[in-house]
C-alpha positions as CSV (number, residue, x, y, z in Angstrom):
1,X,6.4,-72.2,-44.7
2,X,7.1,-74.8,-47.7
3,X,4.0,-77.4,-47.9
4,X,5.1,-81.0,-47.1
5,X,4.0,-83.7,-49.5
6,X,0.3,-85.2,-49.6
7,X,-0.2,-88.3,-48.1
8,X,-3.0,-89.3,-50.2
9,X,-3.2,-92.6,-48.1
10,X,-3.9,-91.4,-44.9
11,X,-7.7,-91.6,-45.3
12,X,-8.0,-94.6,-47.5
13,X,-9.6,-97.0,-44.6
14,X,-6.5,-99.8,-45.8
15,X,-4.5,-100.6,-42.9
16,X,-0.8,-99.1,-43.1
17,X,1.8,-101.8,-44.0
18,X,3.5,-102.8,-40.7
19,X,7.3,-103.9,-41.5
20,X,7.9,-107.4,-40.1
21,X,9.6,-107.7,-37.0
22,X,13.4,-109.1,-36.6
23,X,13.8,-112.3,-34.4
24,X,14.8,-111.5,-30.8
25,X,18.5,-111.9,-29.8
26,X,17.6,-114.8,-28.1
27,X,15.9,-116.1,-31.2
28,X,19.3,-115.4,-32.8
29,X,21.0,-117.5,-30.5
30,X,18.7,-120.1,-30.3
31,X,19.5,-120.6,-33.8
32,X,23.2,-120.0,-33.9
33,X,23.1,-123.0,-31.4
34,X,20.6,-125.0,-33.7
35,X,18.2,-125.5,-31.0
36,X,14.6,-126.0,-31.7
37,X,11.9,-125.0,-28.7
38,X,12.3,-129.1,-27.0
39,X,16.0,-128.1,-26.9
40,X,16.3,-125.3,-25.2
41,X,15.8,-126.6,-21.9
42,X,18.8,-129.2,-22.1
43,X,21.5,-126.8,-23.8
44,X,23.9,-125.6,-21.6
45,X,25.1,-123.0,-23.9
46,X,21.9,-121.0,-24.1
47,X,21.6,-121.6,-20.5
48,X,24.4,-119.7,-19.9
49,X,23.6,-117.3,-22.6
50,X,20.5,-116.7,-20.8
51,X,22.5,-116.4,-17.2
52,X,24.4,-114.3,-18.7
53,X,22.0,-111.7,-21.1
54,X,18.6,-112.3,-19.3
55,X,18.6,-108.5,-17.4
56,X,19.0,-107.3,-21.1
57,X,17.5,-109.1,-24.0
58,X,14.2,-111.2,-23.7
59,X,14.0,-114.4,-22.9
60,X,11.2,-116.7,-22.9
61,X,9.4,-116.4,-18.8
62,X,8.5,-120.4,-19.2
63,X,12.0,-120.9,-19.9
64,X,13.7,-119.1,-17.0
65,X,10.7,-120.6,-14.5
66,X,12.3,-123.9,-15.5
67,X,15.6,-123.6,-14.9
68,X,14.8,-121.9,-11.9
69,X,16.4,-118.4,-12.7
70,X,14.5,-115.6,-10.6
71,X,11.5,-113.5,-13.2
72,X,11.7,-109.9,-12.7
73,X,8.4,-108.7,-13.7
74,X,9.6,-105.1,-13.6
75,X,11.9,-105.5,-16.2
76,X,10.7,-103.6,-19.5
């Protein structure tokens, strides 16, 4: 069996480098729209973006509690 590189690293005690995460989809959006967080609540685009996408990208819990949309706390 051919020996796989060392990973000389492994056993240093320094953390391992943790890539930095993407904004969410409805981040995205959010910012196509050029909404900022006191926005979000009065735009009826990314209302209906969020009507529309909630069952499949994340969208803030506070958010959809205050436009009244049902929270499925099952969803993963």
């Amino acid at each position: 069996m051919p020996r796989r590189p060392d990973n000389s690293g492994w056993s240093s005690g320094r953390p391992t480098a943790v890539p930095a995460s993407s904004p969410t989809e409805f981040e995205v959006e959010a910012q196509r729209l050029g909404l900022t967080e006191e926005g979000y609540v009065s735009s009826p685009q990314l209302r209906r973006w969020c009507e529309h996408n909630s069952g499949r990208c994340y969208v803030p819990e506070w958010l959809l509690k205050r436009w009244g949309m049902p929270v499925d706390p099952n969803i993963v």
